[in-house]
N, C-alpha and C positions, 0 to 999 in steps of 0.2 A: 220397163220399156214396153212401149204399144205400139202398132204396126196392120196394118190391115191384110185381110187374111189370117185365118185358125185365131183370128183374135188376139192376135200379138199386135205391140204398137215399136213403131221405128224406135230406135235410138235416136235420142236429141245431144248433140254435140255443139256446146260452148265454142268459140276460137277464141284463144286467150290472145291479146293483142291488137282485137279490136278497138275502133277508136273512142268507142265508148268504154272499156275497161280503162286504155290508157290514160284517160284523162282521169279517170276515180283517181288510178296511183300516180297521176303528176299531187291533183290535192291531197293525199296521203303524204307523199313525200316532201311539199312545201310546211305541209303542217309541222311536220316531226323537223326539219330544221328548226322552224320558226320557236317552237319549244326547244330542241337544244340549244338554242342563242340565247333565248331567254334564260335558262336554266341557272348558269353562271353569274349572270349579274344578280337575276334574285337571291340566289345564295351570298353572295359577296355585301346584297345590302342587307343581307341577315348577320353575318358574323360579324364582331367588333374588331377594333383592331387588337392585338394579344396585349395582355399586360403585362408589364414591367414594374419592378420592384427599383426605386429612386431615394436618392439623396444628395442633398448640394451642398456642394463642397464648401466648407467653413473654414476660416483662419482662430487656430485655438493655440491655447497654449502649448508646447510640448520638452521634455528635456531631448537636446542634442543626444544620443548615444551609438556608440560604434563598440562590434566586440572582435576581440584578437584571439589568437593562440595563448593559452604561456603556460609553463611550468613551475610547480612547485618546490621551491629552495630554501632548505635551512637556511637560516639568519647565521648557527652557528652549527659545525659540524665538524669534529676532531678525529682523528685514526688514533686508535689507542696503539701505542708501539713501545718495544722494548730498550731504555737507551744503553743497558747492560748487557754482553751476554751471561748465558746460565742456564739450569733446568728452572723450568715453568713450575711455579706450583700452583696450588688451589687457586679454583676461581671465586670469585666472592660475593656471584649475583649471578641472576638467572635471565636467559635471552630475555630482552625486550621490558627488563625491568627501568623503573624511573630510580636514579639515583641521583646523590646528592653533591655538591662539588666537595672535592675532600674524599671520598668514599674511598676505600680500598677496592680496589677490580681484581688485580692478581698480584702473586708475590713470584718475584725470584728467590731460586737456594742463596740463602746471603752467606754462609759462612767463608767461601775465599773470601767475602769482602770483607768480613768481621778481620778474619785474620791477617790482611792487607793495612784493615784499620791500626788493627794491634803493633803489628811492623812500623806503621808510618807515626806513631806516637813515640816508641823507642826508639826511632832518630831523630823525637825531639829533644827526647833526655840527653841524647849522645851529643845532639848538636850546642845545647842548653853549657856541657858538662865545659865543651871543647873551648867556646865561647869565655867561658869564668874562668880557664886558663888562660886563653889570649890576653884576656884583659889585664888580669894579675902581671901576667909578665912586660906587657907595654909598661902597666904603671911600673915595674922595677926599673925597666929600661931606663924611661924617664928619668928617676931617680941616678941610677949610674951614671949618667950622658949630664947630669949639671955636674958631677964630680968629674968630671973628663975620665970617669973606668972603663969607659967602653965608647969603638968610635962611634958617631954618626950614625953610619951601617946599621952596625944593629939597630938601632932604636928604630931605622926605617923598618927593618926587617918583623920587629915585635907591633909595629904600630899595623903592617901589613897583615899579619897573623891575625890578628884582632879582628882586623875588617871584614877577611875572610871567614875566621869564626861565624862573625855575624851574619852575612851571606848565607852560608850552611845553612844555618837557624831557621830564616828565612826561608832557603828552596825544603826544608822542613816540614815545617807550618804549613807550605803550599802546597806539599804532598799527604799531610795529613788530612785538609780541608779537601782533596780531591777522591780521597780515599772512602772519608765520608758521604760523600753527595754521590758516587760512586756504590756505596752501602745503602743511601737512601733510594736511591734508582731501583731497589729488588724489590720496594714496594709499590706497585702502580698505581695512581692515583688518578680518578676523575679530577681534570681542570677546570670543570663546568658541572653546575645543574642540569640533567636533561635524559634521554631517552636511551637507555645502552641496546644493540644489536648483539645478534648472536655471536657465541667467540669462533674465531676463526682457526683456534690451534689450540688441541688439548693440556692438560696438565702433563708434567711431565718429558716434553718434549724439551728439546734445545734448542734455546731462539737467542736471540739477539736484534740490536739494530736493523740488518740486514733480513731478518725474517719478513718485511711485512706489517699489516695492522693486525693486531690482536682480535679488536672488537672496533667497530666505531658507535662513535657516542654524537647523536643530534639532540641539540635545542628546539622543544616543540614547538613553545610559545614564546613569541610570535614568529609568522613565515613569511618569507618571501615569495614572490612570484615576478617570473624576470616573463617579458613579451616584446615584441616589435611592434615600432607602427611605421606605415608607412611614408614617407617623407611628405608627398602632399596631405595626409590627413595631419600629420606634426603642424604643416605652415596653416590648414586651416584651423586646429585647435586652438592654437597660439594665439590666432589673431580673433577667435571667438573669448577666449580666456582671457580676461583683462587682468587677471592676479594671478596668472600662470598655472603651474602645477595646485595652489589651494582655489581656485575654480572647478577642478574636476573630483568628481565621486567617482569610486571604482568600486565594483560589486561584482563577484565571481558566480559561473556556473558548473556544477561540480559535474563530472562525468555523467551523472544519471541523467543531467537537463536540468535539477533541480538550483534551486539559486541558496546560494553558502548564505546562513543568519547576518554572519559579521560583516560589519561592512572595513573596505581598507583605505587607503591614502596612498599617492604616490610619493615614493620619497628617492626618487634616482631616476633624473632623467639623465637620456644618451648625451655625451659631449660633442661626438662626432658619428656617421652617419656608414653604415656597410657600404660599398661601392658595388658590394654582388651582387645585395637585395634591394638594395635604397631605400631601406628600412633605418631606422633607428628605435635603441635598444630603452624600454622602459622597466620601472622595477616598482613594485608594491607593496607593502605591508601590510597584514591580516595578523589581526589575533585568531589563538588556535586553541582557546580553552579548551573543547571537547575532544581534542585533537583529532578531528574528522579530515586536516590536510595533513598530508605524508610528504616527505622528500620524496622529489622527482615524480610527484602526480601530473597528469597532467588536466588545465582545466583553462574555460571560457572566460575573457578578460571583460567587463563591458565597464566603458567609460561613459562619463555621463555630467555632461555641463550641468553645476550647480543652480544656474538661473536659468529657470526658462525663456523659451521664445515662439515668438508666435512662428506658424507653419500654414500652410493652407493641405486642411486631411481628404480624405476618400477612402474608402473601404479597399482592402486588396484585391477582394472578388469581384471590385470594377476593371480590373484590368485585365488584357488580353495582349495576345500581341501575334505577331507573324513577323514575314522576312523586314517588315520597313522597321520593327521595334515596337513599343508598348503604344497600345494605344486605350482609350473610352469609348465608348457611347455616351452621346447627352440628348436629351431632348428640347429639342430649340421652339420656338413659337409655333403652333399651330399643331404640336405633339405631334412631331414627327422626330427620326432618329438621324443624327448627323456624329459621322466619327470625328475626332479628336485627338492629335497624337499628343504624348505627354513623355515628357521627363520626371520618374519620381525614385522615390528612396524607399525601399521597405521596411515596415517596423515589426514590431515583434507581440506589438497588440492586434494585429488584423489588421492597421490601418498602414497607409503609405503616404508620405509626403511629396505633396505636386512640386516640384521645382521650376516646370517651364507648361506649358499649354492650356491653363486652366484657370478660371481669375474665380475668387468669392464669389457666391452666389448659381455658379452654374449647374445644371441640375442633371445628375450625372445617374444611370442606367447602373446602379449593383447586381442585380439579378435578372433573366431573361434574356439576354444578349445572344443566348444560342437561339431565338427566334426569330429574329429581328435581319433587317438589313438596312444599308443607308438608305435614306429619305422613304423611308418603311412608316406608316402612321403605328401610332404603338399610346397602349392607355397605361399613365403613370401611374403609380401607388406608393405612396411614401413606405421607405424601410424601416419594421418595426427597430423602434427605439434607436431611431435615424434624427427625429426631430426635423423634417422634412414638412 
Protein backbone atom coordinates (compact mmCIF):
# COMPACT_ATOMS: atom_id res chain seq x y z
CA UNK A 1 0.00 0.00 0.00
CA UNK A 2 1.28 3.68 -1.10
CA UNK A 3 -0.02 6.88 0.08
CA UNK A 4 1.61 10.23 0.09
CA UNK A 5 3.40 11.44 2.74
CA UNK A 6 6.72 9.31 4.85
CA UNK A 7 6.23 7.65 1.50
CA UNK A 8 3.46 5.45 2.22
CA UNK A 9 0.68 4.77 -0.64
CA UNK A 10 -3.26 4.63 0.37
CA UNK A 11 -4.84 1.52 0.29
CA UNK A 12 -6.79 0.66 -2.85
CA UNK A 13 -10.08 -1.03 -2.02
CA UNK A 14 -12.03 -3.23 -4.63
CA UNK A 15 -16.19 -3.00 -4.00
CA UNK A 16 -17.29 -6.48 -4.78
CA UNK A 17 -20.60 -5.86 -6.47
CA UNK A 18 -19.89 -3.67 -8.78
CA UNK A 19 -21.50 -3.69 -12.11
CA UNK A 20 -18.78 -4.57 -13.69
CA UNK A 21 -17.87 -7.57 -11.42
CA UNK A 22 -21.59 -8.63 -11.60
CA UNK A 23 -21.77 -9.06 -15.01
CA UNK A 24 -18.18 -11.41 -15.13
CA UNK A 25 -20.44 -13.71 -12.56
CA UNK A 26 -23.69 -13.49 -14.49
CA UNK A 27 -21.18 -14.97 -17.53
CA UNK A 28 -19.55 -17.40 -15.04
CA UNK A 29 -22.72 -18.63 -13.91
CA UNK A 30 -24.63 -18.84 -17.44
CA UNK A 31 -21.68 -20.85 -18.48
CA UNK A 32 -21.60 -23.45 -15.70
CA UNK A 33 -25.39 -24.11 -16.19
CA UNK A 34 -24.97 -24.23 -19.76
CA UNK A 35 -22.26 -27.15 -19.18
CA UNK A 36 -24.32 -28.93 -16.53
CA UNK A 37 -27.24 -29.17 -19.09
CA UNK A 38 -24.90 -30.34 -21.38
CA UNK A 39 -23.20 -32.63 -19.19
CA UNK A 40 -26.07 -35.30 -19.18
CA UNK A 41 -27.06 -35.86 -22.44
CA UNK A 42 -23.48 -36.11 -23.63
CA UNK A 43 -23.09 -38.90 -21.27
CA UNK A 44 -26.35 -40.43 -22.13
CA UNK A 45 -25.08 -40.33 -25.92
CA UNK A 46 -22.01 -42.10 -24.70
CA UNK A 47 -23.53 -45.07 -22.63
CA UNK A 48 -25.24 -47.96 -24.60
CA UNK A 49 -28.21 -49.25 -23.59
CA UNK A 50 -27.35 -52.23 -20.97
CA UNK A 51 -27.30 -55.70 -22.35
CA UNK A 52 -29.40 -58.34 -21.87
CA UNK A 53 -28.97 -62.01 -22.19
CA UNK A 54 -31.98 -63.54 -24.74
CA UNK A 55 -33.74 -66.39 -25.95
CA UNK A 56 -37.00 -67.17 -27.92
CA UNK A 57 -39.34 -69.20 -26.94
CA UNK A 58 -39.55 -72.54 -29.06
CA UNK A 59 -42.22 -75.27 -29.35
CA UNK A 60 -40.05 -78.67 -28.73
CA UNK A 61 -40.87 -81.71 -27.73
CA UNK A 62 -41.29 -82.51 -24.09
CA UNK A 63 -42.62 -85.53 -21.61
CA UNK A 64 -45.81 -84.51 -19.65
CA UNK A 65 -44.44 -85.08 -15.87
CA UNK A 66 -45.99 -84.46 -12.46
CA UNK A 67 -44.44 -85.71 -8.95
CA UNK A 68 -46.32 -86.92 -5.79
CA UNK A 69 -45.79 -88.13 -2.35
CA UNK A 70 -45.82 -91.88 -1.73
CA UNK A 71 -44.65 -94.42 0.37
CA UNK A 72 -42.92 -97.57 0.28
CA UNK A 73 -44.94 -100.94 0.76
CA UNK A 74 -44.25 -104.38 0.88
CA UNK A 75 -46.05 -106.27 -1.84
CA UNK A 76 -45.88 -109.03 0.84
CA UNK A 77 -45.54 -108.77 4.64
CA UNK A 78 -46.55 -111.44 7.26
CA UNK A 79 -46.43 -111.15 11.37
CA UNK A 80 -44.83 -114.27 12.30
CA UNK A 81 -47.18 -115.48 15.27
CA UNK A 82 -47.70 -118.43 17.65
CA UNK A 83 -50.97 -120.60 16.73
CA UNK A 84 -50.02 -122.90 19.91
CA UNK A 85 -49.52 -121.92 23.34
CA UNK A 86 -46.08 -123.14 25.12
CA UNK A 87 -42.48 -122.17 25.97
CA UNK A 88 -40.58 -120.60 23.06
CA UNK A 89 -37.58 -122.33 22.13
CA UNK A 90 -34.60 -121.58 19.83
CA UNK A 91 -34.66 -119.09 17.36
CA UNK A 92 -33.44 -120.30 14.00
CA UNK A 93 -32.01 -117.11 12.33
CA UNK A 94 -30.49 -113.97 12.90
CA UNK A 95 -32.25 -110.32 12.81
CA UNK A 96 -32.61 -109.26 9.27
CA UNK A 97 -31.52 -112.49 7.77
CA UNK A 98 -33.06 -113.56 4.04
CA UNK A 99 -34.84 -116.80 4.46
CA UNK A 100 -36.33 -119.22 2.63
CA UNK A 101 -40.18 -120.18 2.39
CA UNK A 102 -40.28 -123.52 4.48
CA UNK A 103 -37.41 -122.38 6.84
CA UNK A 104 -37.71 -123.09 10.41
CA UNK A 105 -37.86 -119.46 12.53
CA UNK A 106 -38.71 -120.94 15.99
CA UNK A 107 -39.99 -124.01 17.78
CA UNK A 108 -42.43 -124.56 20.61
CA UNK A 109 -41.82 -127.26 23.68
CA UNK A 110 -43.81 -129.88 21.61
CA UNK A 111 -43.92 -132.50 24.11
CA UNK A 112 -47.86 -131.96 25.64
CA UNK A 113 -48.47 -132.24 22.01
CA UNK A 114 -46.40 -135.35 21.43
CA UNK A 115 -48.24 -136.72 24.26
CA UNK A 116 -51.81 -135.23 23.30
CA UNK A 117 -50.77 -137.08 19.97
CA UNK A 118 -50.12 -140.30 21.69
CA UNK A 119 -53.66 -140.05 23.76
CA UNK A 120 -55.48 -139.08 20.52
CA UNK A 121 -54.29 -142.32 18.55
CA UNK A 122 -55.28 -144.70 21.61
CA UNK A 123 -58.78 -143.58 21.08
CA UNK A 124 -58.40 -144.70 17.92
CA UNK A 125 -57.59 -148.15 18.73
CA UNK A 126 -60.30 -147.95 21.50
CA UNK A 127 -62.73 -146.51 19.02
CA UNK A 128 -61.37 -149.12 16.10
CA UNK A 129 -61.90 -152.02 18.95
CA UNK A 130 -65.70 -150.81 19.95
CA UNK A 131 -66.62 -150.43 16.28
CA UNK A 132 -65.62 -154.46 15.41
CA UNK A 133 -67.88 -155.25 18.32
CA UNK A 134 -70.89 -153.28 17.21
CA UNK A 135 -70.69 -154.80 13.95
CA UNK A 136 -70.23 -158.43 15.10
CA UNK A 137 -73.10 -158.08 17.13
CA UNK A 138 -75.65 -156.28 14.40
CA UNK A 139 -74.64 -159.04 12.12
CA UNK A 140 -75.73 -161.70 14.91
CA UNK A 141 -78.73 -159.60 15.53
CA UNK A 142 -79.53 -160.01 11.98
CA UNK A 143 -79.22 -163.51 11.97
CA UNK A 144 -81.48 -164.00 15.08
CA UNK A 145 -84.34 -161.52 13.91
CA UNK A 146 -84.86 -163.96 10.46
CA UNK A 147 -85.29 -166.76 13.02
CA UNK A 148 -87.85 -164.69 14.91
CA UNK A 149 -85.14 -165.21 18.44
CA UNK A 150 -85.12 -161.90 19.25
CA UNK A 151 -87.85 -158.99 18.70
CA UNK A 152 -87.38 -156.16 16.23
CA UNK A 153 -85.89 -154.07 19.18
CA UNK A 154 -83.03 -155.40 19.35
CA UNK A 155 -81.90 -155.63 16.14
CA UNK A 156 -82.66 -151.72 16.09
CA UNK A 157 -80.86 -151.43 19.21
CA UNK A 158 -77.41 -153.57 17.68
CA UNK A 159 -77.87 -151.73 14.27
CA UNK A 160 -77.84 -148.37 16.53
CA UNK A 161 -74.61 -149.43 18.42
CA UNK A 162 -72.97 -149.95 15.24
CA UNK A 163 -73.68 -146.51 13.95
CA UNK A 164 -72.54 -145.06 17.04
CA UNK A 165 -69.46 -147.15 17.12
CA UNK A 166 -68.74 -145.79 13.89
CA UNK A 167 -69.27 -142.18 14.93
CA UNK A 168 -66.68 -142.46 17.83
CA UNK A 169 -64.20 -143.75 15.21
CA UNK A 170 -64.87 -140.83 13.40
CA UNK A 171 -64.85 -137.88 16.37
CA UNK A 172 -61.41 -140.15 16.64
CA UNK A 173 -59.65 -139.69 13.72
CA UNK A 174 -60.76 -135.99 14.14
CA UNK A 175 -59.02 -135.64 17.28
CA UNK A 176 -56.07 -137.24 16.17
CA UNK A 177 -55.74 -135.08 12.92
CA UNK A 178 -56.29 -131.99 15.28
CA UNK A 179 -53.72 -133.14 17.72
CA UNK A 180 -51.24 -133.33 14.97
CA UNK A 181 -51.40 -130.10 13.23
CA UNK A 182 -51.66 -128.93 16.69
CA UNK A 183 -47.98 -130.82 17.14
CA UNK A 184 -47.08 -129.35 13.83
CA UNK A 185 -47.91 -125.70 15.00
CA UNK A 186 -44.56 -126.02 17.67
CA UNK A 187 -42.63 -125.59 14.49
CA UNK A 188 -42.77 -122.11 13.06
CA UNK A 189 -42.40 -121.83 9.64
CA UNK A 190 -41.64 -119.13 7.03
CA UNK A 191 -44.76 -118.93 4.55
CA UNK A 192 -42.85 -117.01 2.22
CA UNK A 193 -39.30 -116.23 0.74
CA UNK A 194 -38.14 -112.92 1.99
CA UNK A 195 -36.56 -110.69 4.65
CA UNK A 196 -37.02 -111.66 8.47
CA UNK A 197 -36.95 -108.68 11.36
CA UNK A 198 -35.75 -108.79 14.59
CA UNK A 199 -37.56 -111.28 16.96
CA UNK A 200 -39.79 -109.68 19.22
CA UNK A 201 -39.84 -112.29 22.24
CA UNK A 202 -37.10 -114.21 23.53
CA UNK A 203 -36.44 -117.97 23.81
CA UNK A 204 -37.89 -119.26 26.56
CA UNK A 205 -40.76 -117.29 27.31
CA UNK A 206 -44.51 -118.20 27.15
CA UNK A 207 -46.44 -117.26 24.25
CA UNK A 208 -49.25 -118.25 22.50
CA UNK A 209 -51.80 -116.86 20.02
CA UNK A 210 -52.49 -114.15 22.09
CA UNK A 211 -48.78 -112.93 22.47
CA UNK A 212 -48.40 -110.83 19.58
CA UNK A 213 -45.87 -111.14 16.36
CA UNK A 214 -42.90 -113.09 17.00
CA UNK A 215 -40.92 -111.46 14.12
CA UNK A 216 -42.20 -110.17 10.91
CA UNK A 217 -41.20 -111.30 7.67
CA UNK A 218 -41.20 -108.75 4.33
CA UNK A 219 -40.99 -109.75 0.71
CA UNK A 220 -38.24 -107.42 -0.85
CA UNK A 221 -38.55 -107.95 -4.25
CA UNK A 222 -40.64 -106.38 -5.78
CA UNK A 223 -42.20 -103.15 -3.88
CA UNK A 224 -44.99 -101.26 -3.78
CA UNK A 225 -45.56 -97.69 -3.56
CA UNK A 226 -49.00 -96.39 -2.76
CA UNK A 227 -49.50 -92.25 -3.58
CA UNK A 228 -52.47 -89.80 -4.36
CA UNK A 229 -53.19 -87.81 -7.08
CA UNK A 230 -55.22 -85.36 -7.39
CA UNK A 231 -58.65 -85.43 -8.93
CA UNK A 232 -58.22 -82.73 -11.67
CA UNK A 233 -54.59 -84.05 -12.54
CA UNK A 234 -56.52 -87.85 -12.53
CA UNK A 235 -59.14 -86.09 -15.32
CA UNK A 236 -56.19 -84.49 -17.10
CA UNK A 237 -54.13 -87.70 -17.28
CA UNK A 238 -56.72 -89.64 -18.50
CA UNK A 239 -57.65 -87.65 -21.05
CA UNK A 240 -53.88 -87.14 -22.25
CA UNK A 241 -53.40 -91.22 -21.76
CA UNK A 242 -55.13 -92.63 -24.58
CA UNK A 243 -54.15 -96.54 -23.22
CA UNK A 244 -54.59 -95.39 -19.72
CA UNK A 245 -52.38 -96.62 -16.96
CA UNK A 246 -49.67 -98.39 -19.95
CA UNK A 247 -49.25 -94.72 -21.30
CA UNK A 248 -47.64 -93.57 -18.22
CA UNK A 249 -43.75 -94.27 -16.94
CA UNK A 250 -43.22 -93.76 -13.21
CA UNK A 251 -39.83 -93.31 -11.91
CA UNK A 252 -38.99 -92.53 -8.23
CA UNK A 253 -36.85 -90.18 -6.23
CA UNK A 254 -35.26 -91.55 -3.34
CA UNK A 255 -34.97 -89.33 -0.21
CA UNK A 256 -31.45 -88.01 -0.95
CA UNK A 257 -33.04 -86.34 -4.49
CA UNK A 258 -31.33 -88.88 -6.12
CA UNK A 259 -33.47 -90.83 -9.01
CA UNK A 260 -34.00 -94.92 -7.98
CA UNK A 261 -32.13 -97.18 -11.32
CA UNK A 262 -35.45 -99.05 -11.81
CA UNK A 263 -37.98 -98.01 -13.46
CA UNK A 264 -41.96 -99.05 -12.19
CA UNK A 265 -45.43 -99.43 -13.74
CA UNK A 266 -48.73 -98.62 -12.38
CA UNK A 267 -50.60 -101.46 -11.60
CA UNK A 268 -53.70 -100.06 -9.15
CA UNK A 269 -55.54 -97.44 -9.91
CA UNK A 270 -58.16 -95.73 -7.10
CA UNK A 271 -61.82 -97.08 -7.83
CA UNK A 272 -63.15 -94.25 -5.99
CA UNK A 273 -61.98 -90.88 -4.88
CA UNK A 274 -61.30 -89.52 -0.75
CA UNK A 275 -64.04 -86.81 -0.32
CA UNK A 276 -61.42 -85.26 2.43
CA UNK A 277 -58.56 -84.68 -0.02
CA UNK A 278 -60.24 -85.20 -3.56
CA UNK A 279 -57.36 -87.06 -4.20
CA UNK A 280 -57.43 -90.49 -5.55
CA UNK A 281 -55.23 -93.34 -4.37
CA UNK A 282 -52.54 -94.77 -7.01
CA UNK A 283 -50.24 -97.79 -6.57
CA UNK A 284 -46.87 -98.85 -8.33
CA UNK A 285 -44.50 -101.45 -8.72
CA UNK A 286 -40.57 -101.30 -8.64
CA UNK A 287 -38.23 -104.11 -8.59
CA UNK A 288 -35.92 -104.03 -5.56
CA UNK A 289 -32.97 -106.27 -6.63
CA UNK A 290 -30.39 -104.15 -4.53
CA UNK A 291 -33.02 -103.78 -2.05
CA UNK A 292 -32.25 -99.96 -1.59
CA UNK A 293 -36.29 -99.61 -1.08
CA UNK A 294 -37.50 -100.45 2.67
CA UNK A 295 -41.03 -100.83 3.99
CA UNK A 296 -42.58 -97.56 4.76
CA UNK A 297 -39.78 -95.36 3.10
CA UNK A 298 -40.82 -92.63 2.01
CA UNK A 299 -40.04 -91.32 -1.64
CA UNK A 300 -40.82 -88.87 -4.77
CA UNK A 301 -43.46 -90.38 -7.33
CA UNK A 302 -42.98 -88.71 -10.85
CA UNK A 303 -45.12 -89.73 -13.59
CA UNK A 304 -44.44 -89.30 -16.96
CA UNK A 305 -46.58 -89.58 -20.36
CA UNK A 306 -44.90 -92.04 -22.57
CA UNK A 307 -45.37 -90.06 -25.85
CA UNK A 308 -44.19 -86.81 -26.10
CA UNK A 309 -45.62 -83.53 -26.93
CA UNK A 310 -44.87 -80.50 -28.19
CA UNK A 311 -44.80 -77.40 -25.41
CA UNK A 312 -43.75 -73.95 -25.97
CA UNK A 313 -40.23 -73.73 -23.37
CA UNK A 314 -38.45 -70.58 -21.69
CA UNK A 315 -35.85 -70.75 -19.28
CA UNK A 316 -36.89 -70.46 -15.39
CA UNK A 317 -34.63 -67.61 -14.84
CA UNK A 318 -36.97 -65.66 -17.23
CA UNK A 319 -39.47 -65.47 -14.91
CA UNK A 320 -40.19 -62.96 -12.14
CA UNK A 321 -43.19 -62.12 -10.67
CA UNK A 322 -44.81 -59.56 -8.00
CA UNK A 323 -48.42 -59.09 -6.49
CA UNK A 324 -50.17 -59.33 -10.30
CA UNK A 325 -48.31 -63.02 -10.60
CA UNK A 326 -45.56 -64.31 -13.02
CA UNK A 327 -44.49 -62.34 -15.41
CA UNK A 328 -41.36 -61.80 -18.58
CA UNK A 329 -39.62 -59.42 -20.23
CA UNK A 330 -39.27 -59.55 -24.14
CA UNK A 331 -37.81 -57.40 -26.44
CA UNK A 332 -40.29 -56.04 -29.04
CA UNK A 333 -39.14 -54.16 -32.33
CA UNK A 334 -36.85 -51.38 -31.96
CA UNK A 335 -35.07 -53.27 -28.71
CA UNK A 336 -36.85 -51.94 -26.30
CA UNK A 337 -38.20 -53.90 -23.09
CA UNK A 338 -41.95 -54.61 -22.85
CA UNK A 339 -43.47 -56.80 -19.98
CA UNK A 340 -45.53 -59.82 -20.59
CA UNK A 341 -47.64 -61.72 -18.04
CA UNK A 342 -47.58 -65.55 -18.43
CA UNK A 343 -49.05 -68.60 -17.27
CA UNK A 344 -46.43 -71.36 -17.09
CA UNK A 345 -45.55 -74.79 -15.35
CA UNK A 346 -42.08 -75.44 -13.88
CA UNK A 347 -39.84 -78.26 -14.90
CA UNK A 348 -37.22 -79.78 -13.23
CA UNK A 349 -34.56 -79.18 -16.25
CA UNK A 350 -34.35 -75.24 -15.64
CA UNK A 351 -37.00 -74.87 -18.18
CA UNK A 352 -40.90 -73.96 -17.67
CA UNK A 353 -43.73 -74.42 -19.96
CA UNK A 354 -45.64 -71.29 -21.21
CA UNK A 355 -49.33 -72.22 -21.07
CA UNK A 356 -50.87 -68.75 -21.80
CA UNK A 357 -49.01 -65.16 -22.74
CA UNK A 358 -46.44 -66.07 -25.08
CA UNK A 359 -46.58 -67.51 -28.75
CA UNK A 360 -43.15 -69.16 -30.84
CA UNK A 361 -40.88 -67.12 -31.62
CA UNK A 362 -40.99 -64.33 -29.13
CA UNK A 363 -37.80 -63.21 -27.76
CA UNK A 364 -37.75 -63.27 -24.31
CA UNK A 365 -35.00 -61.37 -21.61
CA UNK A 366 -33.26 -64.68 -19.45
CA UNK A 367 -30.73 -62.65 -17.78
CA UNK A 368 -30.56 -58.72 -17.00
CA UNK A 369 -34.04 -58.04 -16.10
CA UNK A 370 -32.80 -56.51 -12.68
CA UNK A 371 -31.64 -53.69 -14.98
CA UNK A 372 -34.05 -53.00 -17.24
CA UNK A 373 -37.48 -51.21 -17.05
CA UNK A 374 -40.48 -51.24 -19.33
CA UNK A 375 -40.10 -49.37 -22.75
CA UNK A 376 -36.21 -49.24 -21.39
CA UNK A 377 -33.93 -49.55 -24.82
CA UNK A 378 -31.76 -52.63 -23.82
CA UNK A 379 -29.08 -54.39 -26.24
CA UNK A 380 -29.91 -58.11 -26.92
CA UNK A 381 -27.29 -61.07 -26.77
CA UNK A 382 -28.38 -64.41 -27.50
CA UNK A 383 -28.12 -67.00 -24.28
CA UNK A 384 -25.11 -69.10 -24.54
CA UNK A 385 -26.41 -72.39 -25.92
CA UNK A 386 -30.04 -70.72 -26.19
CA UNK A 387 -29.80 -71.30 -30.00
CA UNK A 388 -31.12 -67.67 -30.24
Amino acid sequence: MTGTGGGRKKPVFVEYGTAAMRGADRILAAAAILLAAAAPAAWAQQAPPPPVLVVRAAMRDITPQAEFTGRVRAVDRVEIRARVGGILGERRFADGQDVTEGAVLFTIDPAPYEAVTQQRKAAIDAAEATLEVAAAQYERAQELWRTRSIPEATLDQRRGDQRRARADLALARAALREAELNLSYTRITAPMAGQIGPAAISPGNLVGPESGPLAVLVRQDPMHVAFSIGQRQMVEARRQAARGLADVRVRLLLPDGSSYAEAGRLDFGGVQADARTDSVPLRAVFPNPGRMLLDGMGVRVVLELAKPQQALLIPQSALLADQQGSYVFVVEPGNRAAIRRVRTEARRDGTAVVLDGLVAGDVVIAEGQTRIRPGAPVTPRPLSGSGS
